[in-house]
C-alpha positions in Angstrom: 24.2 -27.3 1.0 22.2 -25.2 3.9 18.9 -25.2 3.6 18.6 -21.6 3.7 20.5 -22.3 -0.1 17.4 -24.4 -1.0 14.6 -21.3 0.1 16.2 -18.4 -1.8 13.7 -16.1 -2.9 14.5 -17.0 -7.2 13.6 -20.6 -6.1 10.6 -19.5 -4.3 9.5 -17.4 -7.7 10.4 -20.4 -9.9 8.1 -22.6 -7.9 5.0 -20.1 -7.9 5.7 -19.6 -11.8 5.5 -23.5 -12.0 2.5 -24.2 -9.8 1.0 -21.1 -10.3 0.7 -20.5 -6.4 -0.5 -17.0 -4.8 2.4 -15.0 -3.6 3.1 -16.4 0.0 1.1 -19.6 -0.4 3.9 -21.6 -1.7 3.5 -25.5 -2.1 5.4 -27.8 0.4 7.1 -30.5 -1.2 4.8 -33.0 0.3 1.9 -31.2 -1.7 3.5 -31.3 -4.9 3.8 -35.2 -3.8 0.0 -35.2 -4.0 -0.7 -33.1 -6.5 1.4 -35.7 -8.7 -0.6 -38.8 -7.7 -3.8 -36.9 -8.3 -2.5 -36.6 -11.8 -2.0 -39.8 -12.2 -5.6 -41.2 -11.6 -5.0 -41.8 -7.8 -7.8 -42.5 -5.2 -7.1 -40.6 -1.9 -6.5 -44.4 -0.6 -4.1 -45.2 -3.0 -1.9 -41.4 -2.5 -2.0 -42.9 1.4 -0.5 -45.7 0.5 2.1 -44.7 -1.8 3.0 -41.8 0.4 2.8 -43.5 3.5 0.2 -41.4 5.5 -3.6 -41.6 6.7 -6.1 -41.0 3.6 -7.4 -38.0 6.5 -3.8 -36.5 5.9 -4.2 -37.1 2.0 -8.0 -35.3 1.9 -6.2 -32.4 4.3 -3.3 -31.7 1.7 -5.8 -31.8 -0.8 -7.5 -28.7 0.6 -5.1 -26.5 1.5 -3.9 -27.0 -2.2 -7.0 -26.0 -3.2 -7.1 -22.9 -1.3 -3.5 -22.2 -2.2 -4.4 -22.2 -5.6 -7.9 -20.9 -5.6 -9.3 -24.2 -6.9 -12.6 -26.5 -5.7 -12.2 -29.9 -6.8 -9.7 -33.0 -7.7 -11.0 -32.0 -11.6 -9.9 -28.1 -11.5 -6.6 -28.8 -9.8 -5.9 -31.4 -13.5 -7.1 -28.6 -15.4 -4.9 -25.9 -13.3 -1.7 -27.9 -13.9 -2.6 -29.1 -17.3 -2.5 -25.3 -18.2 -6.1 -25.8 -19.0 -7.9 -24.4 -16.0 
């Protein structure tokens, strides 16, 4: 499979739908990486770790996620995907 298969625009909509992303600010997969450790309870140290990157490189996903989805903190980004926020 290309990878032009994997970017279609219907997989680009289905990934705004689930993340609730602005239009153009999709997540890379390596965000949605982070955004799942955050969920669990993980310290920045302990995303570096599991991911295999700096904590700096953890704390820099971090906020462009936040400004992708409009968020401030560790504790709106939960709420965000919990459909709570």
């Amino acid at each position: 499979m290309t990878n032009s298969a994997l970017n279609t625009p219907e997989k680009r909509k289905a990934a705004r739908e689930r993340y609730r992303v602005r239009p153009g600010q999709e997540l890379t997969f390596r965000e949605r990486q982070v955004i799942a450790q955050v969920l669990t309870g993980a310290s920045n140290l302990t995303i570096a770790n599991v991911l295999c990157i700096e904590e700096t490189t953890v704390k820099f996903h971090l906020t462009r996620i936040f400004r992708k989805l409009g968020l401030k903190n560790r504790t709106q980004l939960v709420l965000h995907q919990s459909g709570r926020g």
